[in-house]
N, C-alpha and C positions, 0 to 999 in steps of 0.2 A: 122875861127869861124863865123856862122851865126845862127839870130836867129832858135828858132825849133817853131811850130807851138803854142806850149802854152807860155802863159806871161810869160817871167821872165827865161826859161830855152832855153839854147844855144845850138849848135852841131858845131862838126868836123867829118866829116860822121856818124859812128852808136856812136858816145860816146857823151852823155850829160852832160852839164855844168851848176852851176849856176853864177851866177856875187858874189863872195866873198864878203862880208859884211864886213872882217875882214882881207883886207889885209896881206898877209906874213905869215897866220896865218891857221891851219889846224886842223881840228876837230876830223879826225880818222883817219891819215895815207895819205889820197884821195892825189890825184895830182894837182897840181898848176899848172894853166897855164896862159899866159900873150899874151894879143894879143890886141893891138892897145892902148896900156897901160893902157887897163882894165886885174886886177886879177879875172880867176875864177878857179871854183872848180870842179874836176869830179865828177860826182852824178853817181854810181857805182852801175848797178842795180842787181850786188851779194851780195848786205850791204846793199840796201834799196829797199824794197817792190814797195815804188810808182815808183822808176825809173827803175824798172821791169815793170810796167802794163805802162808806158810811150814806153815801146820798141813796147806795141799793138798798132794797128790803132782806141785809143781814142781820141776824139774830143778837141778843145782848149779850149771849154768851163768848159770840169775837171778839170781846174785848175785858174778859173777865180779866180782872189784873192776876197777872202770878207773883211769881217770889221773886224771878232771875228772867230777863230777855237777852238775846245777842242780835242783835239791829248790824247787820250787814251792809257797808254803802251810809254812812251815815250823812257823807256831803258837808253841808256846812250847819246843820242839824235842824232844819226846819221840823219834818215830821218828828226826831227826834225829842224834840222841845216840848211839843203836846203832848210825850208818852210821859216824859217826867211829870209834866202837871196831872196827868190821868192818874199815873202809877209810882207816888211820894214815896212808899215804901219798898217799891222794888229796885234789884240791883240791874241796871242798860246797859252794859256793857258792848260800846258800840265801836263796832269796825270800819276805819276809814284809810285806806292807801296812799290817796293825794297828799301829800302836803301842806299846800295854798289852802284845800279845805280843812284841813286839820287842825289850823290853827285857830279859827274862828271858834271851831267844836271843841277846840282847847279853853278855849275862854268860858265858851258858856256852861263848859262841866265844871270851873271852878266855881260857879255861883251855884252850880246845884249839886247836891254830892250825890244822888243817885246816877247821877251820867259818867260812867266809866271809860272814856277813850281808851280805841288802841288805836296805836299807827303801828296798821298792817295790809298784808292782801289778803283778803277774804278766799284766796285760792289756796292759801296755805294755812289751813286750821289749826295743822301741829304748832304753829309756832304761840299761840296763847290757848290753847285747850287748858294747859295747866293752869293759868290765871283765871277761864273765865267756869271751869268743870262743868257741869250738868244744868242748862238751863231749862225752864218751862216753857218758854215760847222763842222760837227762831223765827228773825223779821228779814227779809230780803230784800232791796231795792239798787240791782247789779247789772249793768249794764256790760255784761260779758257774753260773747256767744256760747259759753259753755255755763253757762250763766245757770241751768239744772244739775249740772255737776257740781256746782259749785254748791249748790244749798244741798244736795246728799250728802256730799261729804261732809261740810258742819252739822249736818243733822245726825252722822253715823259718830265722829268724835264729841259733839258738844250737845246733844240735843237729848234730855230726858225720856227714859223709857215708857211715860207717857205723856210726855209732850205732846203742844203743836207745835204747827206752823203757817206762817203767810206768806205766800214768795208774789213778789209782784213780777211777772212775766214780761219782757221785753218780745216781742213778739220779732220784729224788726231786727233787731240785734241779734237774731241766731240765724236770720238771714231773711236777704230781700226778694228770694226770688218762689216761694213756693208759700204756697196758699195759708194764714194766718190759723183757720182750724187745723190743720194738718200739721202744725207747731203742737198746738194746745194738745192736742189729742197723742202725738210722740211723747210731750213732757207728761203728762199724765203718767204716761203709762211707764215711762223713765222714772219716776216717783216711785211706783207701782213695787217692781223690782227690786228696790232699795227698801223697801218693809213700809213704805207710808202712802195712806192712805186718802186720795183727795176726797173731800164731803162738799165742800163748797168751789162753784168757777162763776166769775163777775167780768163783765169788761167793765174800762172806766171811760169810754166814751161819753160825753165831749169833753173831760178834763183832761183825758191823758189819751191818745189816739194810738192803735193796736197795743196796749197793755189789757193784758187776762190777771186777774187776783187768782191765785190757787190756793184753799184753805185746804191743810193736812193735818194728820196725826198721825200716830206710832198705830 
C-alpha cells in the first residue's frame, strides 16, 4: 500500500484505498484491508463516479480537501463515505430528496460527524442555503434533465467566491436523442454564462457509460 497522488487516497497497483474512518466497519459491501495496522477501504470506481474520474490522469489538486463541500444526490452515501475518510475535518453537507435513500445516509452521518444530511431537492437551494452558507467545493451527481441548472443555481447561492466545482454530467438524462458531444459542449458553455469557468472534462467510460466529469471554478 502506498500513497496515490491526491491527499488522503492510497493504491496497491490500479485499486484505490481510503484510510477507514470507522474501523471494522463497511459502508456498502467494499473490501477491507489492513496493512501496517492501518484499516482501509477499497474505493471501487463501478460504485463511485469520482473514483472512476481518479482512474484518469487528473491532477492532485482535485481533490485538495477544503473547509465546507455541498455533495448534491448523495444516494445512500457511497461516494459520500470516501469524502469523510479523505476529508475528517471538513463540513459534507450533503443533499438527498429520496427518502428510502436518506435514511441509510441518516445512519451513517450519525457515526461520522463531518457528514451533514439534508432531506431536500437539490432544485431548491433556497430552502438550506442558510444552513449550509458558503462552501469551497460544490459535488454534483443528479440525475435530472435540468441537471446544469441545477448545479448554477447552488453554485450562484451556495458556492464560494472562489470555489470549485465537479459536476458529474448525465449525458443521457438531458436527453436521448442528440448527439452526446453536443450535450457537453451546450453545458459548458451554460456554465460559461453563469460566471464559472470549466478547466477540466473526463469521461468515465467503462465505469460509468455517457457521464462527462466537468471540473469548474469561479
Amino acid at each position: 500500500m502506498e500513497p496515490a497522488r491526491w491527499p488522503g487516497v492510497w493504491r496497491d497497483g490500479r485499486d484505490l484505498y481510503t484510510r477507514n474512518a470507522e474501523p471494522g466497519v463497511k459502508v456498502y459491501g467494499e473490501v477491507l484491508r489492513v496493512s501496517d495496522g492501518t484499516e482501509y477501504r477499497a474505493w471501487d470506481p463501478w460504485r463511485s463516479k469520482l473514483a472512476a474520474l481518479l482512474t484518469r490522469d487528473v491532477s492532485a489538486e482535485l481533490l485538495a480537501p477544503p473547509g465546507s463541500v455541498l455533495y448534491l444526490g448523495g444516494a445512500h452515501g457511497t461516494t459520500v463515505s470516501h469524502l469523510s475518510d479523505l476529508w475528517p475535518e471538513a463540513a459534507i453537507y450533503v443533499v438527498e430528496k429520496s427518502p428510502s435513500a436518506f435514511a441509510p445516509l441518516l445512519a451513517l452521518a450519525r457515526r461520522r460527524e463531518n457528514l451533514l444530511p439534508i432531506l431536500a431537492d437539490a432544485q431548491l437551494p433556497e430552502r438550506y442555503r442558510a444552513d449550509v452558507g458558503e462552501v469551497d467545493l460544490l459535488y454534483q451527481d443528479v440525475a435530472q434533465r435540468d441537471q446544469v441548472r441545477i448545479f448554477r443555481e447552488n453554485a450562484e447561492a451556495c458556492l464560494d467566491r472562489k470555489g470549485r466545482g465537479l459536476l458529474m454530467l448525465k449525458v443521457r438524462s438531458v436527453t436521448q436523442r442528440r448527439p452526446a458531444e453536443a450535450i457537453v459542449r451546450e453545458s459548458r458553455a451554460a456554465l460559461g454564462r453563469a460566471g464559472l469557468s470549466v478547466d477540466g472534462e473526463w469521461t468515465l467510460a467503462p465505469f460509468a457509460r455517457e457521464h462527462v466529469v466537468l471540473s469548474v471554478h469561479r
